[in-house]
C-alpha angles and dihedrals in degrees: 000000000000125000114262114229124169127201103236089229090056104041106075091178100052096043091044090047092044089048088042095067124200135344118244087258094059097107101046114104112178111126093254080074108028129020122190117232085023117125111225127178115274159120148243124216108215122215091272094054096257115142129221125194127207142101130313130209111228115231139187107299090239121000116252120282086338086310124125142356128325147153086276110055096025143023124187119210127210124188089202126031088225095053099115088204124058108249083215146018117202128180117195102275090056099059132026087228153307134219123223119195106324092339132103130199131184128182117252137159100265128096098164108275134059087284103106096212122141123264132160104258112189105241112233101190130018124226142105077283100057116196115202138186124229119194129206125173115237120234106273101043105130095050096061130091134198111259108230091249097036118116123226099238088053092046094045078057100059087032098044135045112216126214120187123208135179125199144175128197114305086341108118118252116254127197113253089236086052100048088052099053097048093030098132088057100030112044097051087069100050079051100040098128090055094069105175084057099039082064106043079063096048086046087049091226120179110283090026115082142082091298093058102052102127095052096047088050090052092047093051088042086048099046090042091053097057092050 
């Protein structure tokens, strides 16, 4: 069997999934949703946009204590579920992104420090604005147990420390606690071709200031969007 490979311009339903983002359920991961090991339909998008579709292994969602493989630092790509070799292997400075079961990665130049190095982050919400997730295990993590009525969600929150980005284009990624603190200064910049809007930050009018961050991304993303 060939390799498929699709031209983005010529494959409507990868680009539009890959532009869509995640489901609602993206960021549960309790096994009924994701299963590591587990090989789920995918793709990847290579460097010059191409698609290839496939089948993706599932992984851990962050290595241990920085240790090991994981969905951010490694994917591995299969053309058939039953192959039991990847037919590739891609770290994140050989493809823009994949995506495995309902979650999709991109590469972008965070990897959860002040080293700009390129990682695969799980984006969270589409839009010219994109906001990601990073993952890192606490201490302790391979000591703890799930209690027996304990959800997953409440048990990923003692086991996971979670990071949130946002990003847009070339422009370098900044932590959402960041961006907030420094929001006047910051954000004008991610929004600099909307220019009315650029300066009511600036201005720090009402609606437009750290606390509301979230609506003043979705206007940008929604304006950006109709251009």
């Amino acid at each position: 069997m060939k390799l498929l490979i699709i031209p983005s311009l010529l494959c409507l339903f990868a680009v539009t999934t890959y532009s869509q983002g995640n489901t609602p359920s993206a960021l549960d991961w309790s096994p009924e949703i994701y299963q590591v090991g587990k090989k789920y339909p995918g793709y990847v998008i290579q460097l010059n946009g191409d698609t290839l579709i496939g089948f993706i292994k599932a992984d851990n969602r962050c290595a241990t204590a920085g240790i090991g493989s994981s969905n951010q630092n490694m994917v591995e790509f299969y053309l058939n579920e039953t192959d039991k070799k990847p037919t590739s292997k891609y770290k994140p400075d050989d493809i823009k992104g994949y995506k495995v079961a309902d979650k999709l990665y991109e590469s972008i130049a965070y990897s959860g420090g002040l080293l700009k190095k390129a990682n695969f982050n799980v984006v969270v919400e589409d839009g010219a604005i994109r906001q990601y997730e990073w993952y890192e295990t606490v201490d302790n993590f391979t000591m703890m147990t799930k209690g027996s009525n304990e959800e997953w969600k409440d048990y990923d929150t003692r086991r996971f420390v979670t990071k949130s980005i946002v990003a847009k284009g070339g422009k370098d990624p900044i932590e959402f606690g960041m961006l907030g603190l420094q929001f006047a200064k910051k954000m004008p910049d991610l929004i600099s071709d909307n220019a009315e809007m650029a300066a009511k930050v600036t201005n720090k009018e009402k609606g437009y200031k750290a606390l509301n961050i979230l609506e003043v991304i979705a206007e940008y993303n929604a304006w950006a969007a109709a251009q």
